[in-house]
N, C-alpha and C positions, 0 to 999 in steps of 0.2 A: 309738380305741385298738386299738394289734394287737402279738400277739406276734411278733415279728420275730425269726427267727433271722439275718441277716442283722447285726443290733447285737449277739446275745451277747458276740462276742469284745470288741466294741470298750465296751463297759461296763463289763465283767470285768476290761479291761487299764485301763480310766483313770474309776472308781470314782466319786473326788473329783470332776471336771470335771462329770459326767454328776449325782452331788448336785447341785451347784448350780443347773444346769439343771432340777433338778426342784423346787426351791424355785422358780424362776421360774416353770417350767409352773403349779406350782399356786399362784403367786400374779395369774397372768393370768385362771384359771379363778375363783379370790374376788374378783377384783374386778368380773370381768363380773357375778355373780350380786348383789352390790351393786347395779351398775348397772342392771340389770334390776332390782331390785325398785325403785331412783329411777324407771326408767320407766315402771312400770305403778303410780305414785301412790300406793305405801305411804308408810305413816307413818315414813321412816326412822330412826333414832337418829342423832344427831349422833355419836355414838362411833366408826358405822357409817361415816358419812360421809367421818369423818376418817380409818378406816382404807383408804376408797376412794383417798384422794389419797395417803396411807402406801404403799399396793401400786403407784400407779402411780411413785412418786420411786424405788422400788427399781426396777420394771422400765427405766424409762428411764435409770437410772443402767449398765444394759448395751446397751440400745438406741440411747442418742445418742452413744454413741462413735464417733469419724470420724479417721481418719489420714489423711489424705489426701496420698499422696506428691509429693516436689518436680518427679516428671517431668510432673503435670498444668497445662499452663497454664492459665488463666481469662482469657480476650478478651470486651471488652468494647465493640465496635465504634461502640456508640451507645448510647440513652439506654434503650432497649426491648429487646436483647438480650443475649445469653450466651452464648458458646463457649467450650465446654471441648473442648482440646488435647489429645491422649492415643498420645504414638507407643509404636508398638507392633510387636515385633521377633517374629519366625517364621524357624522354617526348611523349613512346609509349602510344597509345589512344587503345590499342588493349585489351581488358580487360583478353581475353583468353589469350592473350601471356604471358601476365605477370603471371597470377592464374599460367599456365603452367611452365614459368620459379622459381618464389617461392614454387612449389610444389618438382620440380627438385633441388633444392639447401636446402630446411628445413626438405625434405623427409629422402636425401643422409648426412646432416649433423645434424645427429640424433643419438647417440648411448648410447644405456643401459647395462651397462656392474657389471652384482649381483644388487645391490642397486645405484650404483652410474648412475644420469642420465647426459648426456652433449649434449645441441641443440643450433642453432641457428634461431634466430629471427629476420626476416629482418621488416625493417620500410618502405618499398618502396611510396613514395612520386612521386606526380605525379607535371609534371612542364609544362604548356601548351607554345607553340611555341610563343604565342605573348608574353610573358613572357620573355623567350631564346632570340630573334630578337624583341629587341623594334622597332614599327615605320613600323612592318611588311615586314621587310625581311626576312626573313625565306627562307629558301631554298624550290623549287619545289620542285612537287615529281620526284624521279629518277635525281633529279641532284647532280652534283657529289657534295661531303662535304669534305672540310678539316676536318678532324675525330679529330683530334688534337685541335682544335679551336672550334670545336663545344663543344666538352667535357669542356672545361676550361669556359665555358656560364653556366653552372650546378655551386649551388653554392659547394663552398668548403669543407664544415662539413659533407661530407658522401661520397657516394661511387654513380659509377654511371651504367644503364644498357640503352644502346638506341641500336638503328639498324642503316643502311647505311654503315657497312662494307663488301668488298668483299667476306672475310670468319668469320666465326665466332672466335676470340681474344680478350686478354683483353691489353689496354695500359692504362698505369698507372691507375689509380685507378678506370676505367671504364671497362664492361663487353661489345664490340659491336657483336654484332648479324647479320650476314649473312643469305642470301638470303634460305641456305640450311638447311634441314632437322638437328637435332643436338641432339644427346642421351643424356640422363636427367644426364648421370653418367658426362658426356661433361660437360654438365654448371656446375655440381659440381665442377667438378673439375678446373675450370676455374674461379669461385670463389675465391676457393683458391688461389687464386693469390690476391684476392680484400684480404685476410684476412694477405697477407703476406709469402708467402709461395712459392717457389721455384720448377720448375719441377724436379724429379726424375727420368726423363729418359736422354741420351743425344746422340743425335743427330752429326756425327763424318763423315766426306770424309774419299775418297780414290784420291789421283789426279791420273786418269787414261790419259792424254797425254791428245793426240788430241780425243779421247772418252769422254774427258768430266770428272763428276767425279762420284764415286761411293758414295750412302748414306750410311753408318751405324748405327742403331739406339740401342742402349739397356736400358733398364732399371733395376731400382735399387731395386726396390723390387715390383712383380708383386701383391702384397696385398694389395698395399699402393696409394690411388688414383691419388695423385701428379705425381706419379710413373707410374702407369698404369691408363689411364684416363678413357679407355673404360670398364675394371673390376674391380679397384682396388677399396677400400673401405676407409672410414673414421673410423679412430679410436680414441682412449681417448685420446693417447699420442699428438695428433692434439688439441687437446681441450687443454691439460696441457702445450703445448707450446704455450699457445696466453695468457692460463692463468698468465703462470707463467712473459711474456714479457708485459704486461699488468696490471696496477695497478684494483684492485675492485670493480667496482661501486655500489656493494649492499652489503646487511650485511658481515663480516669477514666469522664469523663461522670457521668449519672442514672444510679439503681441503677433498674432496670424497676419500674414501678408507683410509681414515687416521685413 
């Protein structure tokens, strides 16, 4: 827990949102302390028990939400693998950044688990600025961008990654890219948002008075990238929820492990 000046403003302007978030935070926090005393062989209450599966239907009822938009295909070449399709439109001219951001998200969204393979495949399209601003408006360099309005210049049928954000987030279906340094496990997981997917941590006050307020953050399972950004990992079950919300775009076949 830490006091974060950094969140005052953004808690102070959206109150509601950031409640709810703290019901969640501190319902991920009762349910581990259940769980821990199931693990260390107390005598539980059934009450207890039931209230462990109660805390978890509510956090999963934020957690397993998946949109997964129509620009991601799902190929399915054979009976043991998975690709997911994912173009993806830019108007950076930086050739390294980009090599470095598709290395960061095909690398971390890559997994071989026995015989069954599941990866993704981005398409990244490049979109030159006279393109974006007919007529040669385009923004300077370093002046400010409506981030919002610049994104909806990209066409529709995929996903988008450019720069000119303060920090590095994604809004709606775009990836923007900050000024700063950002770990390759980062853009994975920020990705994940392009593909539909939900954070697993949450982010929860304390209203401390006139101190302002206190952050609380926990997360839901530190294995799980969504979850934990900086360690966590991509797994199959990731692949099999975009599969399974997702119609086929290449042969039927076996579902892997079937």
């Amino acid at each position: 827990m830490s006091l974060n000046r950094l969140w005052q403003g953004e808690i102070a302007r959206s109150p509601t949102g950031y409640d709810e978030l703290t019901i969640l935070h501190d319902a991920v926090v009762e349910r581990q302390a259940i769980l821990d005393e199931i693990a260390a062989g107390s005598n539980v209450d059934p009450h207890r028990r039931a209230r462990e599966q109660d805390l978890l239907r509510l956090i999963r009822q934020r957690t397993d939400v998946l949109a997964v938009p129509a620009f991601v295909r799902v190929e399915q070449p054979g009976p043991h693998r998975v690709i997911l399709h994912v173009p993806m439109y830019t108007d950076i001219a930086d050739a390294s950044l980009l090599q470095t951001f598709r290395a960061a998200v095909e690398n971390a969204w890559r997994v071989q688990d026995a015989a069954d393979e599941f990866r993704v495949v981005l398409d990244i399209r490049h979109v030159p600025a006279g393109q974006l601003y007919p007529g040669g408006r385009a923004p300077a360099r370093g002046e400010h961008i409506d981030v919002a309005k610049h994104i909806a210049r990209f066409p529709a049928d995929g996903a988008v990654v450019t720069t000119g954000a303060n920090t590095t987030h994604v809004l709606g279906r775009s990836i923007n890219i900050g000024p700063h340094d950002i770990a390759p496990n980062t853009l994975a997981h920020e990705f994940g948002h392009i593909l539909g997917f939900v954070d697993g941590y949450f982010r929860g006050y304390r209203d401390l008075g006139p101190d302002g307020f206190e952050v609380v953050e926990v997360i839901t399972d530190p294995l799980d990238i969504m979850s934990a950004p900086g360690v966590g990992q991509v797994s199959r079950r990731h692949f099999e929820r975009v599969r399974d919300a997702r119609p086929s775009g290449g042969e039927a076949g076996e579902r892997p492990g079937s």
